[in-house]
Steps between C-alpha positions, in 0.01 A plus 500: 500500500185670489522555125590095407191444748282768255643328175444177619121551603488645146663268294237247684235712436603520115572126481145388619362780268665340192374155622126642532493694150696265291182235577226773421704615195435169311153604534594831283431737837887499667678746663714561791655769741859523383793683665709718386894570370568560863293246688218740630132405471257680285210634672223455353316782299174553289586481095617880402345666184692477158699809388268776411369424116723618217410506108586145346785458372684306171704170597833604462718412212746383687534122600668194615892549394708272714794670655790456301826292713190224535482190322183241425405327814641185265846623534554472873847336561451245728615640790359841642792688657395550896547803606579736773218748447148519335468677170378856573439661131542402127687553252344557162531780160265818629245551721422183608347411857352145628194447730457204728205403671539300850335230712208394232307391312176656669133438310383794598847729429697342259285439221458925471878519514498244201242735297649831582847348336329301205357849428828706459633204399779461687646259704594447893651221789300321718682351796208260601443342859486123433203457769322738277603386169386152554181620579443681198727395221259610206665851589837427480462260168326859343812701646735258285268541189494894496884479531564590888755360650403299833757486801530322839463660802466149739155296568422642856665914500727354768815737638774282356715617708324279803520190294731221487637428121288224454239680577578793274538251216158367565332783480696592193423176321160461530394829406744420165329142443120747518622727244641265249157262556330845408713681272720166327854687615624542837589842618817645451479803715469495896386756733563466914211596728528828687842536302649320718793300300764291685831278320250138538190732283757619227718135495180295479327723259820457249472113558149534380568711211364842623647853523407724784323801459448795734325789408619916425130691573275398805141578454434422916114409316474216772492854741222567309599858451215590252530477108668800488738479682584122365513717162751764636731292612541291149484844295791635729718194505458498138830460320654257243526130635287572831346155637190590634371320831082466548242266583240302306443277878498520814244738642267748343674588189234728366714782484752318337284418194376896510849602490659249182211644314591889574914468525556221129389715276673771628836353492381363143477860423823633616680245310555214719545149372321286747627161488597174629873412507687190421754331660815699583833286413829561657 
């Protein structure tokens, strides 16, 4: 009982957050206090250094190679298969690994993601609030241009498991209606808050023509752990068709910035393909 209380106060807390920001992000200053994977609040902490400085190094040779089993967006049949499960990994020729970026786009965060990528160049996922994209859809029409790949992950961060199924397809459509204003497509890929994924999230993401996708490697950044650590913990997942979770939103995501910038060109330079998949048929 006590812990529903504690996730309710939170989920309130986040709720009227998201309200708060989403106005003030129109104005190119948003941000908000985001939980994390397992519904605990961040505590807020002062913005840690960058990794230590290291000599400059080349943009990798390697770049965007979609993952072969995935077909043009185009090609969707035109029914998505609902599932039982999220997908965890993906399947692709080598050493290929995915990042994804949750609960953006943030003025002050996202646009550094977007540089740090267009500088490897390389391409990543964006599962994008729909409070947040609507107030700053300039970001997500540049994410479509440099070839990302923008997902859904609901207008409000709600726990879907909590809502009713209309409510889950609200919050499903009208973050889908922002993206395609901003980008021209609607998003095929869906991500549920917190992880938390129940039969109505995976039935009416198929009816809107969206696979669900999970993550392999948790970077915890909303802990706020320190760059380092954020950087450990993609280095040691590391392994061919890892789905990398972090943060562009959300809090301070200072260290999540530092840490893309150390941790890319390192998997660039152990021969990692990183890389934005396409949809999986079966």
């Amino acid at each position: 009982m006590q812990k529903d209380q504690l996730l309710t106060r939170l989920l309130t807390r986040r709720r009227a957050l998201f309200a708060g920001v989403a106005a003030v992000g129109a104005a190119g200053t948003a941000g908000l206090i985001a939980l994390g994977a397992d519904a605990e609040p961040v505590r807020t902490a002062a913005p840690a250094a960058g990794p230590q400085a290291r000599p400059a190094l080349k943009p990798s040779a390697y770049r965007l190679q979609p993952l072969t089993g995935y077909g043009p967006p185009r090609a969707a049949p035109r029914h998505v298969p609902v599932r039982r499960t999220p997908l965890l990994r993906m399947t692709g020729r080598g050493r290929t690994m995915v990042l994804t970026f949750d609960d953006g786009p943030d003025p002050r965060y996202t646009p550094a993601v977007l540089d740090t990528l267009a500088e490897y160049d390389v391409r990543a996922m964006f599962f994008v609030c729909g409070e947040m994209a609507a107030a700053r859809p300039d970001l997500l029409a540049r994410m479509a241009e440099e070839g990302h790949v923008v997902g859904n992950h609901t207008w409000s961060h709600p726990l879907l498991t909590r809502l009713t199924r209309r409510q889950i397809r609200s919050q499903m459509e009208r973050t889908s209606d922002v993206v395609e204003e901003a980008t021209g497509e609607r998003p095929q890929w869906f991500r549920a808050p917190y992880g938390a994924w129940n039969r109505a999230a995976f039935q009416l993401g198929a009816e809107l023509g969206m696979e669900p996708l999970a993550w392999t490697v948790d970077t915890l950044d909303w802990t706020t752990p320190g760059a380092r650590t954020i950087v450990g913990r993609v280095t040691d997942g590391a392994a061919p068709g890892v789905v990398v979770l972090s943060h562009d939103a959300g809090g301070d995501r200072s260290q999540s910035v530092h840490a893309l910038r150390d941790y890319l060109p390192e998997l660039l330079d152990s021969g990692y393909h990183i890389t934005v998949p396409r949809r999986q048929y079966t």
